[in-house]
ROSE-4610 file (N, C-alpha, C; in Angstrom, 1 decimal, always signed):
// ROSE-4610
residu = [X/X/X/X/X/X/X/X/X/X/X/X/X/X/X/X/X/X/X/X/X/X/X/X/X/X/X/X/X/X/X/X/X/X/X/X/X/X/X/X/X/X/X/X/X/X/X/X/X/X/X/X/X/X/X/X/X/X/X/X/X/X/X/X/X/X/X/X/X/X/X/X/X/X/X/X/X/X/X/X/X/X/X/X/X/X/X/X/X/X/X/X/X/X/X/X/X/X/X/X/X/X/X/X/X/X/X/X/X/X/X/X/X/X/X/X/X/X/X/X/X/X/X/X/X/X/X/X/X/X/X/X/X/X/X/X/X/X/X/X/X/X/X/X/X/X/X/X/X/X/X/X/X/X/X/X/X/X/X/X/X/X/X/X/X/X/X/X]
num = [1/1/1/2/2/2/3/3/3/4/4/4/5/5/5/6/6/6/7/7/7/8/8/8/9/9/9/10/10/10/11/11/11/12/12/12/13/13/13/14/14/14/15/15/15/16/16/16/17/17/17/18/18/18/19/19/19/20/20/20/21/21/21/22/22/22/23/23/23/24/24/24/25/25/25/26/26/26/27/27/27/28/28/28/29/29/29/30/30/30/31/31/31/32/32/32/33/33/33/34/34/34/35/35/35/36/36/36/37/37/37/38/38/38/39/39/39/40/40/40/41/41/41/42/42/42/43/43/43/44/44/44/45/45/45/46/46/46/47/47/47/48/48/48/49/49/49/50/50/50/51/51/51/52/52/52/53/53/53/54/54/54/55/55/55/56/56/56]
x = [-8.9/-8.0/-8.1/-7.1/-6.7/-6.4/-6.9/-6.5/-5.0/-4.0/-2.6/-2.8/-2.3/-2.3/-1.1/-0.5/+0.5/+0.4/+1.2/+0.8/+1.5/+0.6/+0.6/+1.5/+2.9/+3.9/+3.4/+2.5/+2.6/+1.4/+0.1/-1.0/-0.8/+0.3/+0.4/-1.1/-1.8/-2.9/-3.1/-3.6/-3.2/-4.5/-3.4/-4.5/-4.2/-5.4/-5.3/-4.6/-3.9/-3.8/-4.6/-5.3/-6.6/-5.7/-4.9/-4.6/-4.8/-5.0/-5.6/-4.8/-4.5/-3.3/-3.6/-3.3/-3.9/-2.0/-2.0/-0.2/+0.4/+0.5/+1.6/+1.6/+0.5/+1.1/+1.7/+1.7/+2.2/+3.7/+3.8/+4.8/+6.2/+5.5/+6.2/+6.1/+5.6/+5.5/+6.6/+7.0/+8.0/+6.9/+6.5/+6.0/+7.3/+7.5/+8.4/+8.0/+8.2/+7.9/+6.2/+5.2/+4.0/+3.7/+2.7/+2.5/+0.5/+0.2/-1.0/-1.6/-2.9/-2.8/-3.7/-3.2/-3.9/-5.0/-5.7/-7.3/-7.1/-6.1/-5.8/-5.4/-4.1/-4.2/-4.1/-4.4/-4.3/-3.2/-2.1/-0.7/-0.7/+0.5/+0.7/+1.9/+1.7/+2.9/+3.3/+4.7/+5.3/+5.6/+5.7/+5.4/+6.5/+6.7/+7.5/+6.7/+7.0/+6.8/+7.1/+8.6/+9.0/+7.4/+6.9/+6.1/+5.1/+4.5/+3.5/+2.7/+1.6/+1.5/-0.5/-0.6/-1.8/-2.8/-3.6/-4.9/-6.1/-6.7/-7.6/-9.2]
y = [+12.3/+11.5/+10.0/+9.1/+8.1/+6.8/+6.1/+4.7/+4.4/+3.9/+3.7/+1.9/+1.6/+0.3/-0.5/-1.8/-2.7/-4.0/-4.0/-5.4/-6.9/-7.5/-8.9/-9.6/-9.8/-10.4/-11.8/-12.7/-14.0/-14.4/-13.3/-13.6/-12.3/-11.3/-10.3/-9.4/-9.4/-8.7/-7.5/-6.2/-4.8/-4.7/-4.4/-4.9/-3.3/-3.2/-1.5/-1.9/-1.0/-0.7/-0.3/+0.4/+0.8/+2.1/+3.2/+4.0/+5.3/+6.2/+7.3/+8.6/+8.8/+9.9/+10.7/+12.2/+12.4/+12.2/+12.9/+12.8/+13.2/+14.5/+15.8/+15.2/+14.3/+14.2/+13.2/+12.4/+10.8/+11.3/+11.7/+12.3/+12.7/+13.4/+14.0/+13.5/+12.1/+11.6/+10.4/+9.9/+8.7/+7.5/+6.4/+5.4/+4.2/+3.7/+2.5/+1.7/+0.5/-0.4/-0.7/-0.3/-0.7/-2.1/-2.4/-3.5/-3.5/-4.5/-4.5/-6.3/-6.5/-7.9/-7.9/-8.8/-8.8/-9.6/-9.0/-9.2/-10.4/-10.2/-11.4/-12.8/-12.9/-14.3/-14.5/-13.3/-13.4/-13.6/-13.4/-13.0/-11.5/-11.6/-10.2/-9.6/-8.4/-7.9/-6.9/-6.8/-5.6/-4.9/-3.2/-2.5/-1.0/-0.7/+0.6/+1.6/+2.8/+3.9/+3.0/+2.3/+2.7/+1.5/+0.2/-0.9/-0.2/+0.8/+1.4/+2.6/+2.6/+3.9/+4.6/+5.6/+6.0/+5.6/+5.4/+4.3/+5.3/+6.0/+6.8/+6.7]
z = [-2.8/-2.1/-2.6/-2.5/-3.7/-2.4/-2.7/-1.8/-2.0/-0.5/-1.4/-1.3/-2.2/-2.4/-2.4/-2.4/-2.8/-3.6/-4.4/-4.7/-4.1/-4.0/-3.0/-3.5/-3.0/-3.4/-3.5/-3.0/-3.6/-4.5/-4.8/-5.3/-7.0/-6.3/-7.6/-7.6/-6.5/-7.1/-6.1/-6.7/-5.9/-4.9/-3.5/-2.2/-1.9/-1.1/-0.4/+1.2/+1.3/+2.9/+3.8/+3.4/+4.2/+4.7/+3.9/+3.8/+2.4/+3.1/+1.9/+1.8/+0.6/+0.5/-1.0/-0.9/-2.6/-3.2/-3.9/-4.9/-3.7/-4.0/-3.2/-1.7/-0.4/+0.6/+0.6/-0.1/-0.4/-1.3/-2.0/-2.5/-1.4/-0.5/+0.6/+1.7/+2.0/+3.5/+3.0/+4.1/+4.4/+4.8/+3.7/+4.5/+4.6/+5.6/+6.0/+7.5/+7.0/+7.8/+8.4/+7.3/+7.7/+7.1/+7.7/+7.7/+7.4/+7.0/+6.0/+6.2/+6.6/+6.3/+5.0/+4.1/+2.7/+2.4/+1.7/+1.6/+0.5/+0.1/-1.2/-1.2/+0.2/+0.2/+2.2/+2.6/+4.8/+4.7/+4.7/+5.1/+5.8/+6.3/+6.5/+5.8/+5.4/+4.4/+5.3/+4.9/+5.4/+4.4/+4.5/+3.0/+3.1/+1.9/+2.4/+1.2/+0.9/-0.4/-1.3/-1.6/-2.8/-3.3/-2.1/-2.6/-3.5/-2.8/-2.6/-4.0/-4.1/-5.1/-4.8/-5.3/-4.9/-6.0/-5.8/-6.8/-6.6/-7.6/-7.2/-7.5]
């Protein structure tokens, strides 16, 4: 299982969600409208799939 991650729209640097997913259920789940505070710069992001990808 693979950490999903985003990257930090104002720092550009890939933050984890503190969510875990392997391909196939991440593939097949709908993420929208979560939200994440980033370890990169304390904002809070809001995040959907398409932001999103699995980091293993």
């Amino acid at each position: 299982m693979g950490q999903i991650v985003i990257k930090c729209p104002t720092t550009g640097k890939e933050v984890s969600t503190g969510m875990g997913a392997d391909a196939a259920s991440f593939a097949s789940n709908t993420y929208s409208g979560n939200s994440v505070q980033c370890s990169a710069c304390g904002q809070t992001h809001t995040w959907n799939k398409a932001d999103a990808r699995v980091k293993d």
